[in-house]
C-alpha positions as protocol buffer text, in pm:
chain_id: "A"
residue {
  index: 1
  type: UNK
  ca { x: 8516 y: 8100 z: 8691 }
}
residue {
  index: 2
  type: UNK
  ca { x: 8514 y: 7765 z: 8701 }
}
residue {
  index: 3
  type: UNK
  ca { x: 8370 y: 7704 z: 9057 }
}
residue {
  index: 4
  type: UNK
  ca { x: 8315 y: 7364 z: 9053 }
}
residue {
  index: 5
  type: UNK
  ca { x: 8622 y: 7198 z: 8915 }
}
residue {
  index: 6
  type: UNK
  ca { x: 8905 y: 7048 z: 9155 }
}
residue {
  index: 7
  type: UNK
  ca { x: 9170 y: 7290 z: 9199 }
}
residue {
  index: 8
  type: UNK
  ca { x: 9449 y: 7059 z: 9034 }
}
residue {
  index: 9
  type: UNK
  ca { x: 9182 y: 7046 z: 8703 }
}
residue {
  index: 10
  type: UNK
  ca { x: 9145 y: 7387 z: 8759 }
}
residue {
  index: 11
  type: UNK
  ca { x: 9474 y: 7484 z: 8717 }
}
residue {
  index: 12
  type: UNK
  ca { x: 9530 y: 7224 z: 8428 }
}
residue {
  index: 13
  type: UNK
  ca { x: 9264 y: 7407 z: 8241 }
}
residue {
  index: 14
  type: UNK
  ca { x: 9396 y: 7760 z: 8302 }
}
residue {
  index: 15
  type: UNK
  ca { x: 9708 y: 7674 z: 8184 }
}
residue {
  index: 16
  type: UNK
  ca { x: 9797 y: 7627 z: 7779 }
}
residue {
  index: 17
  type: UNK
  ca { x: 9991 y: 7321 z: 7662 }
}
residue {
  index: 18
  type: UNK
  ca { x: 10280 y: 7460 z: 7426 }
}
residue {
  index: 19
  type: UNK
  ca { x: 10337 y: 7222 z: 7151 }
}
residue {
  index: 20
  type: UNK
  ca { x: 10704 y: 7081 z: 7112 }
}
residue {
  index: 21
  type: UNK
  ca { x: 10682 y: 7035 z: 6740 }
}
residue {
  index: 22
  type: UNK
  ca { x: 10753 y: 7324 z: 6476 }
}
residue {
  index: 23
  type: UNK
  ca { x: 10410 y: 7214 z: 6333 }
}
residue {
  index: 24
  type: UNK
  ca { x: 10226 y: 7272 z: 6624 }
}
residue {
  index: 25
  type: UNK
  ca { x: 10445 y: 7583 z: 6764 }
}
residue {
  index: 26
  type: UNK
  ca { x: 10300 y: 7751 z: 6386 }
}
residue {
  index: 27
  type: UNK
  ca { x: 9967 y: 7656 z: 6484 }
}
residue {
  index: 28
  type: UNK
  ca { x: 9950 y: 7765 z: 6860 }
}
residue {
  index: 29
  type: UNK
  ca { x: 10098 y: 8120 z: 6732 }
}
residue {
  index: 30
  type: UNK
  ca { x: 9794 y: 8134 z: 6493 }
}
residue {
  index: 31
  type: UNK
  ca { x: 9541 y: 8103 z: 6779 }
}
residue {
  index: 32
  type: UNK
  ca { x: 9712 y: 8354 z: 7005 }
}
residue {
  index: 33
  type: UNK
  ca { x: 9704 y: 8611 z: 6725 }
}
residue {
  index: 34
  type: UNK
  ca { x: 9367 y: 8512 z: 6597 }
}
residue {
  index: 35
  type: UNK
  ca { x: 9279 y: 8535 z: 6999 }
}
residue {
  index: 36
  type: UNK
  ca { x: 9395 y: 8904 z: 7027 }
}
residue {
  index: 37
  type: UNK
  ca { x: 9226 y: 9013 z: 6700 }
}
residue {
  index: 38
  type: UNK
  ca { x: 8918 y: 8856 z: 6844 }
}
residue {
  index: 39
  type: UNK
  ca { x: 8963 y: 9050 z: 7217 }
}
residue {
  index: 40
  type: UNK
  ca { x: 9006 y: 9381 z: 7059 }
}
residue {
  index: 41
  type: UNK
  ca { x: 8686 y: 9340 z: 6881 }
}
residue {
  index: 42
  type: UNK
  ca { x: 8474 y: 9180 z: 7117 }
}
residue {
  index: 43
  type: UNK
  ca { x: 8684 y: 9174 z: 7468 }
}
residue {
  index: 44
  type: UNK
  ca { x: 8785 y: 8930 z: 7706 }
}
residue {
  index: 45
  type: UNK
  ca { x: 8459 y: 8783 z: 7843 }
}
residue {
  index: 46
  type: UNK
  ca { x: 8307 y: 8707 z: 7460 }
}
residue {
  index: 47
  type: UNK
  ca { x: 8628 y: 8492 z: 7385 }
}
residue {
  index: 48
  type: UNK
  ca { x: 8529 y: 8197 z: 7207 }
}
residue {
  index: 49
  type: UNK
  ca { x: 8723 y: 7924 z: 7082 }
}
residue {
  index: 50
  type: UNK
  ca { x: 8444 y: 7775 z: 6847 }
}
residue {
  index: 51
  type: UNK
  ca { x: 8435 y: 8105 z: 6667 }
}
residue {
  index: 52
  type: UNK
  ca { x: 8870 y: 8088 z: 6701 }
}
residue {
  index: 53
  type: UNK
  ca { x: 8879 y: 7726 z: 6539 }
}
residue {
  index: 54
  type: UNK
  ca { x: 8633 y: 7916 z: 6273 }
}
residue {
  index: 55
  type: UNK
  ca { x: 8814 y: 8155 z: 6161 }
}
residue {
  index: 56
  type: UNK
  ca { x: 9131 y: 7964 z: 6150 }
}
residue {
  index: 57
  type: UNK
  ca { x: 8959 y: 7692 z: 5962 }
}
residue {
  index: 58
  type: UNK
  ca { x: 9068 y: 7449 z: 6271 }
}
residue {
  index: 59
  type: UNK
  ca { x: 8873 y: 7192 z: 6427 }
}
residue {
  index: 60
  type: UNK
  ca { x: 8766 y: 7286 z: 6749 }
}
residue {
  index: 61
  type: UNK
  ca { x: 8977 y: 6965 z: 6907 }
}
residue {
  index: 62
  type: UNK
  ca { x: 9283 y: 7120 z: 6761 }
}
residue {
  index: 63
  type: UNK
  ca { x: 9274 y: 7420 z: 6964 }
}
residue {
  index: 64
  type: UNK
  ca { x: 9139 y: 7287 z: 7235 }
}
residue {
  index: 65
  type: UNK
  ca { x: 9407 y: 7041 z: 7258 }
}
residue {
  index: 66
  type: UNK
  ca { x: 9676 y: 7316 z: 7312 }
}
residue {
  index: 67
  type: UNK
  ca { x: 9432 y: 7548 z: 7507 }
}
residue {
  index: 68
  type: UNK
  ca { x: 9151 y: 7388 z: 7737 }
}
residue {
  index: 69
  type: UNK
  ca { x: 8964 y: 7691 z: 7796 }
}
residue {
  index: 70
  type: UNK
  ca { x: 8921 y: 7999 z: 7645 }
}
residue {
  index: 71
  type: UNK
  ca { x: 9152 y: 8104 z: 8050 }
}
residue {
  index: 72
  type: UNK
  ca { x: 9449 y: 7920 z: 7880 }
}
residue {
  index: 73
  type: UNK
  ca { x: 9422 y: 8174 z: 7590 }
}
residue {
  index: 74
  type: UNK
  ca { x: 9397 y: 8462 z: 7826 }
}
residue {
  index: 75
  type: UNK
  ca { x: 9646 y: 8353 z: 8062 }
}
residue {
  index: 76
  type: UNK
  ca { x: 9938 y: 8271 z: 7803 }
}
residue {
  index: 77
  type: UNK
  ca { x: 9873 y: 8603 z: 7687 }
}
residue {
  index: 78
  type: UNK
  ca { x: 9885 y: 8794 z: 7987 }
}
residue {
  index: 79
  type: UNK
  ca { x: 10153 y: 8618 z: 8097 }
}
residue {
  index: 80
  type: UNK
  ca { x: 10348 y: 8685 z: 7778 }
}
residue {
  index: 81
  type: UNK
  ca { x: 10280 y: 9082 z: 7750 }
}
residue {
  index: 82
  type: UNK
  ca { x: 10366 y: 9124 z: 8157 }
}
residue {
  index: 83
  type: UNK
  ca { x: 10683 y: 8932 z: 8039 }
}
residue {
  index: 84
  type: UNK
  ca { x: 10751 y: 9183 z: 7782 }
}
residue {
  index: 85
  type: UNK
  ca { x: 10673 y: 9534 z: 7987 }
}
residue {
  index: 86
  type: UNK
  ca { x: 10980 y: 9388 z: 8267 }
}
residue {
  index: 87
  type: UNK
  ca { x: 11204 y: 9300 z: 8003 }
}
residue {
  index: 88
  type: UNK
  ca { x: 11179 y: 9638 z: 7863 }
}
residue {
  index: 89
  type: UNK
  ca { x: 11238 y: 9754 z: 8199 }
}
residue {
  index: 90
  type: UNK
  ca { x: 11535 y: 9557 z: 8286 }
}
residue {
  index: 91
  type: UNK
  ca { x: 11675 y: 9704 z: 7959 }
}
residue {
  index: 92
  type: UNK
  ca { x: 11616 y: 10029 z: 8059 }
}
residue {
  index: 93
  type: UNK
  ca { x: 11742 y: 9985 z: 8385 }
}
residue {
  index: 94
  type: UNK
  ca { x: 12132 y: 9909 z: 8267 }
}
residue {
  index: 95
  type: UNK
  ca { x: 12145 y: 10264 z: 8183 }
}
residue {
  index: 96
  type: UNK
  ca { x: 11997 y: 10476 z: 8530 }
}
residue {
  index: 97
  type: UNK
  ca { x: 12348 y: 10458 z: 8669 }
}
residue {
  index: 98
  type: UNK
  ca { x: 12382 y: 10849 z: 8663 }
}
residue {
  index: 99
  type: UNK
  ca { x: 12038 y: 10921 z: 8667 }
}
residue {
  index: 100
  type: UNK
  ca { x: 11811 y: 11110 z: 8952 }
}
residue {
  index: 101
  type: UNK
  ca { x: 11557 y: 10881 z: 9095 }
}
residue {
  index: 102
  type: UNK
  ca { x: 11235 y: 11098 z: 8937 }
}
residue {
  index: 103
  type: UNK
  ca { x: 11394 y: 11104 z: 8639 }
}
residue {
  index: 104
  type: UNK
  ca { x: 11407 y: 10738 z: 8576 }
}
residue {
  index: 105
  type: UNK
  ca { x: 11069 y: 10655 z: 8747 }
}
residue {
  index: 106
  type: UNK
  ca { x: 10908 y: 10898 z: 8459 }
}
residue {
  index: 107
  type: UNK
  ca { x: 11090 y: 10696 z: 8220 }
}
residue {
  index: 108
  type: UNK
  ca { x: 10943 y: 10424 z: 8372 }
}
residue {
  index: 109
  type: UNK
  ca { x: 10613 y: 10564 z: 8360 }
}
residue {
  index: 110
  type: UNK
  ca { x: 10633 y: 10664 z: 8025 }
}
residue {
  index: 111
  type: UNK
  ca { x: 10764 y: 10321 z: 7901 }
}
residue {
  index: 112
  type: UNK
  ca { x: 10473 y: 10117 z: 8048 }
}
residue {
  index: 113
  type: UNK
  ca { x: 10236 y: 10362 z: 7957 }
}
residue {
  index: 114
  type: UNK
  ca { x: 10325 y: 10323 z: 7550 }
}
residue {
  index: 115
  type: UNK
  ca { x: 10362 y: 9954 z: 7622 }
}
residue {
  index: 116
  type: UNK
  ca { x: 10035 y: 9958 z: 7699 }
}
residue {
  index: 117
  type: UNK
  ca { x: 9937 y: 10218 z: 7396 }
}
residue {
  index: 118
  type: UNK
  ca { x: 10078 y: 10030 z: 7148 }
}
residue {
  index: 119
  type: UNK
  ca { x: 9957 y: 9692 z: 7282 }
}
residue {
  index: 120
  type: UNK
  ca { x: 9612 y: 9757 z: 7346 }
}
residue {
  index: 121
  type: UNK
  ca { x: 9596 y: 9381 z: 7391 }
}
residue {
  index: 122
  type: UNK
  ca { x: 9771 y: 9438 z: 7704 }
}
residue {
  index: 123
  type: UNK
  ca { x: 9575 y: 9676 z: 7858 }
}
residue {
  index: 124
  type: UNK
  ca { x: 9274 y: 9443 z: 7805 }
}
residue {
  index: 125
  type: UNK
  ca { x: 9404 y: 9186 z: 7964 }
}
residue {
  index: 126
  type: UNK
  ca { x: 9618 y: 9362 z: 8208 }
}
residue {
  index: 127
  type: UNK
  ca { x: 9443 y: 9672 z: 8299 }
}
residue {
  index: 128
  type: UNK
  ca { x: 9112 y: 9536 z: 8241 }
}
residue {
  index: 129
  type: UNK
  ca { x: 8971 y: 9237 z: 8439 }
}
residue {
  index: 130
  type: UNK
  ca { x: 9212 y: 8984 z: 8534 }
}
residue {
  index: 131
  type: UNK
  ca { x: 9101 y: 8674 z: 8349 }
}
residue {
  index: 132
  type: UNK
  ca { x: 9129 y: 8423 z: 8638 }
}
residue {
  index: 133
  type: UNK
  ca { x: 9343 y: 8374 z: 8949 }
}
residue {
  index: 134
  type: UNK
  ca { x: 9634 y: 8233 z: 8739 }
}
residue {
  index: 135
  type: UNK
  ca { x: 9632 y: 8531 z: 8531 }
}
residue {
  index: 136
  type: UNK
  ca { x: 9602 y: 8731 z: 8877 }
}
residue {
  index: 137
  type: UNK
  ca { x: 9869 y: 8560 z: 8977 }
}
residue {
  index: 138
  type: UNK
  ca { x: 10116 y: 8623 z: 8738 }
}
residue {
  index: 139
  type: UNK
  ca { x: 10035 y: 9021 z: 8771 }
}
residue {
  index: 140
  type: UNK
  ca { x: 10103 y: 9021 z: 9130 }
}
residue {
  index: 141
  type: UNK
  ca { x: 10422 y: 8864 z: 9101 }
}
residue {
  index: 142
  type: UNK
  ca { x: 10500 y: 9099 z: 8813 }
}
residue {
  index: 143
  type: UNK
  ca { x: 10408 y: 9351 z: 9055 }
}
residue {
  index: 144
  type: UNK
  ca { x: 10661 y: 9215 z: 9298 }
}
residue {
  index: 145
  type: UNK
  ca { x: 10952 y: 9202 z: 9046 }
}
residue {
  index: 146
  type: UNK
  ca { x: 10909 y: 9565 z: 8967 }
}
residue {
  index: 147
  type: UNK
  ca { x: 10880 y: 9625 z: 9367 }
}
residue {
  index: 148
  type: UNK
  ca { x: 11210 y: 9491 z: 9380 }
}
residue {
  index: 149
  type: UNK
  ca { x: 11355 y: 9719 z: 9070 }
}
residue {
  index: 150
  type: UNK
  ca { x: 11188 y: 10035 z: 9235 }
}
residue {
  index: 151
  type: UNK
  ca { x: 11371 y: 9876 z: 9569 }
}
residue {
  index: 152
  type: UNK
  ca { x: 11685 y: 9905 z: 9425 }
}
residue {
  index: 153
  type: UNK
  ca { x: 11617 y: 10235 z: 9216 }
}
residue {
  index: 154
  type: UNK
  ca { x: 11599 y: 10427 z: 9582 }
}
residue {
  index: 155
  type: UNK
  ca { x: 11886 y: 10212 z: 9708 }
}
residue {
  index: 156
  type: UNK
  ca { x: 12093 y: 10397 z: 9479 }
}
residue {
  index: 157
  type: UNK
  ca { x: 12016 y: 10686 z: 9683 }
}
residue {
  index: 158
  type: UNK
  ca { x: 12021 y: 10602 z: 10026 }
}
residue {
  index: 159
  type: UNK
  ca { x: 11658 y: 10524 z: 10068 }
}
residue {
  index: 160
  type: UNK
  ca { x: 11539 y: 10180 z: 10186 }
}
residue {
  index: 161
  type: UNK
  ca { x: 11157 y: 10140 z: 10152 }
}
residue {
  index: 162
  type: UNK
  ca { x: 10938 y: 9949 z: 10423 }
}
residue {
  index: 163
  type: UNK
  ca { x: 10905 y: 9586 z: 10359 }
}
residue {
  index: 164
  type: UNK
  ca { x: 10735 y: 9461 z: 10647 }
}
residue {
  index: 165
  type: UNK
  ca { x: 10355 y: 9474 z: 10686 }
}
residue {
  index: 166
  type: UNK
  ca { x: 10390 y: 9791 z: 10491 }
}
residue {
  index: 167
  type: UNK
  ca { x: 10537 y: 9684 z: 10132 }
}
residue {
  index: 168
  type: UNK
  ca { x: 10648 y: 9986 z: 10034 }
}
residue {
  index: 169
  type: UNK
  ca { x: 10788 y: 9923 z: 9699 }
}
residue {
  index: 170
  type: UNK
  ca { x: 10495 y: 9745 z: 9543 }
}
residue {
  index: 171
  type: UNK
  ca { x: 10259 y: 9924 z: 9676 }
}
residue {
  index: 172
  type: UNK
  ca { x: 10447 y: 10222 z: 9473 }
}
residue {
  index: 173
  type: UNK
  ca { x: 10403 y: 9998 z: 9122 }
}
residue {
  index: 174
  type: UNK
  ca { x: 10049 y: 9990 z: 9247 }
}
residue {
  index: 175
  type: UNK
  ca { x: 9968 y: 10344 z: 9285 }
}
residue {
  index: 176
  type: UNK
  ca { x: 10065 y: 10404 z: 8887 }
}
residue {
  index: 177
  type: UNK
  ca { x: 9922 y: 10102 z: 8828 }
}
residue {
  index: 178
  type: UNK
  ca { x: 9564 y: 10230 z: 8954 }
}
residue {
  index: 179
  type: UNK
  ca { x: 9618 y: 10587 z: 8728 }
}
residue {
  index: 180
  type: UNK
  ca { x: 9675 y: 10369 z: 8432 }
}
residue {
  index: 181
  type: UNK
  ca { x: 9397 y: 10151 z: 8472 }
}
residue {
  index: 182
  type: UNK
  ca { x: 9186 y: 10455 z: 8559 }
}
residue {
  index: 183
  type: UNK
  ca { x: 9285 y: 10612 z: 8217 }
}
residue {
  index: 184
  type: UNK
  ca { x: 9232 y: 10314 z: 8016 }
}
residue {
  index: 185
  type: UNK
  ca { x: 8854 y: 10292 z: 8151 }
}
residue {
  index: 186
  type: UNK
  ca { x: 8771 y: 10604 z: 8075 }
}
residue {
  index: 187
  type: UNK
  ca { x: 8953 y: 10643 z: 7741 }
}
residue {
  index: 188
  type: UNK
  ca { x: 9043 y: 10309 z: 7581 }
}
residue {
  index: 189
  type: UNK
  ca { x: 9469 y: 10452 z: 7651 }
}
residue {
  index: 190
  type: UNK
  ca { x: 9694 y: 10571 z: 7863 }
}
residue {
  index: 191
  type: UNK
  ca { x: 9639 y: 10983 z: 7772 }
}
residue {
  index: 192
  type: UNK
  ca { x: 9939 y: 11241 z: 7844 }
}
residue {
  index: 193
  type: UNK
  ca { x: 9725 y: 11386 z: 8181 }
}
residue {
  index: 194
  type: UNK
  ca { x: 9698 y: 11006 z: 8289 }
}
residue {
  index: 195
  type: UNK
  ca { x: 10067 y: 10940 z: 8272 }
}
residue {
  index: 196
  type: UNK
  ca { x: 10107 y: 11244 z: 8408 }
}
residue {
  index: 197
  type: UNK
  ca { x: 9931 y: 11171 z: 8724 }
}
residue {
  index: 198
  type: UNK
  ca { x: 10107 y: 10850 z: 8728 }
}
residue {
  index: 199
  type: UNK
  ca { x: 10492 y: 11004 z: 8732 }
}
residue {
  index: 200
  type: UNK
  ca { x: 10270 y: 11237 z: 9005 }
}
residue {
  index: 201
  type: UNK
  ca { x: 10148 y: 10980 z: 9227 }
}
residue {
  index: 202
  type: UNK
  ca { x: 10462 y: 10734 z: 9236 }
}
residue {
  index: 203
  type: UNK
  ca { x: 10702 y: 11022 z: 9322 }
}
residue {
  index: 204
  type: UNK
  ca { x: 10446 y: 11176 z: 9571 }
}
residue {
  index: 205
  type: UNK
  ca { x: 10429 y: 10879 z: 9761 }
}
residue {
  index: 206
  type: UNK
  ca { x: 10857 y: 10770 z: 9737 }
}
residue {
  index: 207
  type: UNK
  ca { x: 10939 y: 11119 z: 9806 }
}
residue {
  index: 208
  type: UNK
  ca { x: 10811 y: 11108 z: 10180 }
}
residue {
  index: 209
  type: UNK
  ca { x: 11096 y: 10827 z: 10235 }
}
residue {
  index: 210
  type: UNK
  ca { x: 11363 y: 11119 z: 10088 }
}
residue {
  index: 211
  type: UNK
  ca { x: 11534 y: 11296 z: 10393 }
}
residue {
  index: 212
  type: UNK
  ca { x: 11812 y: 11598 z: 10371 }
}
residue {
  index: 213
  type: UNK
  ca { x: 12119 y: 11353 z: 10383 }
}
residue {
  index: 214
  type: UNK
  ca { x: 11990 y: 11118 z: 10109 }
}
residue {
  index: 215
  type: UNK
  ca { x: 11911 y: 11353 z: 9871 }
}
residue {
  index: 216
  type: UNK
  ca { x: 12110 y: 11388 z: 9539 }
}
């Protein structure tokens, strides 16, 4: 994973150069989707940008000029589908006003798990292998965003989570995280038992910080 190189070039390589130009924006789209054809086929660790700039009828230079590495490919890609799955959830999240706490964590559940169903892409890259520490990165403080939604989900009822050693809220998005990934090992998607066990596990776990006078 790159071992040897400084961690400033490191980072520089990990990291994709968007083009400014509507030229170039056309032609760094065209890699990305050529790049997620190419991952679904053949997954993350055979990415190659030789056979990218191939298939594209690119040079090789011209891709590698707005992505170093075949990391920079991976990266701008996780980053953009982790992007996506909390947008969808701040959406959802304008309308849990009236709502009891289970109820919107299985919509939750049930929104990341057809994210992830329809964008198999995503659960590559996501629920797969991380694809460097950038990548890594960017899912733990994806992770920590939802925390914070979850936070103030059980706000709403009168709950406040641990956040001191103990960080309650993430490590919440982390137990469905870990039925997810299970279910995309074994079966290429997020099945109906799988997201099942997910809704299960988060609500489990939240419902020991429930006591008589904060429940709805």
């Amino acid at each position: 994973m790159l071992l040897f190189v400084a961690m400033s070039d490191s980072t520089a390589l990990t990291e994709a150069r968007p083009p400014q130009q509507a030229r170039g924006r056309e032609r760094f789209e065209r890699i990305l989707e050529a790049a997620e054809a190419q991952l679904l086929a053949r997954g993350a660790s055979e990415l190659s940008i030789p056979e990218l700039a191939s298939s594209l009828g690119y040079t090789r230079t011209s891709v590698y000029h707005f992505f170093p590495t075949p990391y920079a490919i991976l990266n701008e890609l996780t980053r953009r589908h982790l992007s996506a799955i909390e947008a969808q959830i701040e959406i959802m999240s304008q309308n849990t006003a009236d709502k009891a706490w289970q109820d919107v964590i299985g919509e939750v559940s049930d929104l990341v798990s057809n994210y992830y169903n329809t964008h198999p892409v995503a659960g590559v890259l996501i629920l797969g292998s991380a694809a460097s520490t950038e990548s890594h990165k960017a899912l733990q403080l994806t992770v920590l965003s939802l925390g914070r939604y979850v936070d103030r989900l059980m706000r709403t009822v009168g709950v406040r989570l641990p956040s001191g050693e103990l960080d309650a809220k993430s490590l919440t998005v982390e137990l469905g995280t870990a039925c997810l990934r299970l279910s995309w090992f074994l079966h290429g998607r997020i099945t109906d038992a799988y997201r099942a066990e997910c809704k299960r596990a988060i609500m489990a776990y939240l419902n020991q910080f429930i006591t008589t006078e904060n429940q709805p």
